[in-house]
C-alpha positions in Angstrom: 130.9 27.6 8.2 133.2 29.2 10.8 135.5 27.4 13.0 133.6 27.7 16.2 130.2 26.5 14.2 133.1 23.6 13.1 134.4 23.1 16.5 130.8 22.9 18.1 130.0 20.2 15.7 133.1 17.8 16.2 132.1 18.3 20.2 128.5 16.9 19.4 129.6 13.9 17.5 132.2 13.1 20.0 129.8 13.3 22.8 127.1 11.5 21.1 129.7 8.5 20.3 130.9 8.5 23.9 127.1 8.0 24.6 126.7 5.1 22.0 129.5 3.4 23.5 128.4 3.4 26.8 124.9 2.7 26.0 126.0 -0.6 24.1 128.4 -1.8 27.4 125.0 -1.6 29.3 123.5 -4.4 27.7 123.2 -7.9 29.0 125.8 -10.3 27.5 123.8 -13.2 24.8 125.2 -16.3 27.5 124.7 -16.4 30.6 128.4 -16.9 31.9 128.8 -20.2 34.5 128.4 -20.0 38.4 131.5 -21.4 40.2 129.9 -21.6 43.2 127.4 -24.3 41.6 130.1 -26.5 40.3 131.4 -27.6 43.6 127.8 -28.9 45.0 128.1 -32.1 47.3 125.6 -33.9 46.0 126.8 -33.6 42.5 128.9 -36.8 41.4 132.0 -35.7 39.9 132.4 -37.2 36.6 135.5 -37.4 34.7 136.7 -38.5 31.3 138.9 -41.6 30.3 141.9 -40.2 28.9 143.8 -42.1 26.2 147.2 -41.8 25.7 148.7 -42.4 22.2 151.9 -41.6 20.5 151.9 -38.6 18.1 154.4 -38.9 14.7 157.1 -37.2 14.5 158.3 -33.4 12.7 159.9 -34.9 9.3 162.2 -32.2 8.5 161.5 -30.7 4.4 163.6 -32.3 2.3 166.8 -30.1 0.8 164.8 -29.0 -2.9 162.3 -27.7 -0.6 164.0 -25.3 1.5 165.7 -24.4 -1.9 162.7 -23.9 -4.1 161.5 -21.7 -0.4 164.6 -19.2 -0.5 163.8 -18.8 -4.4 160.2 -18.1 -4.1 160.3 -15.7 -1.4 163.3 -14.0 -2.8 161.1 -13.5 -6.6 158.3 -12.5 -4.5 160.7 -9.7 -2.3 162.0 -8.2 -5.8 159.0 -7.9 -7.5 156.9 -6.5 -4.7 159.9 -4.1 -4.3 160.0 -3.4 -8.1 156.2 -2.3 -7.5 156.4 -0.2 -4.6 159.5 1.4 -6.6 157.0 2.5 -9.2 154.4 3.5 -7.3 156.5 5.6 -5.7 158.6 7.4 -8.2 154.9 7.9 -10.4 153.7 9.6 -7.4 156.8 11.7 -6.6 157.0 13.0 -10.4 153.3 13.5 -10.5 153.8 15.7 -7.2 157.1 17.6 -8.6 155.6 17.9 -12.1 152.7 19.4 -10.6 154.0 21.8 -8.2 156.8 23.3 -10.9 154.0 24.0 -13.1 152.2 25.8 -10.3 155.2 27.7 -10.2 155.3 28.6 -13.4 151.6 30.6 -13.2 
């Protein structure tokens, strides 16, 4: 396959997903959405709804073993997540030099 054959057929799928997506904002939406003009009809009572009031409790602030136990946790979570990473990374970095030197050696 050449490039321009290549090239050709990125342009088609492009212009064919364009199409979709204009295609699918065409279509109706599922609700019908609410006429405003409607809402404020004369002869419409205007309803409303009792409102209570009451009073809400309090924020109790976590008590001191909490906040400890918190810095702890997310501190042993930080190291080992980083101890992970750290592996991941060095496996993949002497997987990539051990593989290029011996690519250098044929």
């Amino acid at each position: 396959m050449s490039t321009r054959e290549l090239t050709i057929a990125t342009a088609w799928i492009a212009v064919l997903a364009i199409v979709g997506l204009v295609a699918a904002g065409w279509r109706k939406p599922a609700r019908a959405t609410a006429n405003p003009a409607r809402a404020m009809l004369p002869r419409r009572a205007r309803l409303g709804l009792p409102v209570e009031e009451t009073q809400a409790t309090l924020h109790r602030r976590p008590q001191w073993w909490r906040k400890i136990w918190a810095l702890v946790a997310g501190s042993t979570m930080a190291v080992v997540t980083g101890m992970i990473v750290a592996t991941v990374i060095a496996f993949g970095a002497s997987w990539v030099v051990i593989t290029l030197s011996h690519m250098l050696k044929k």
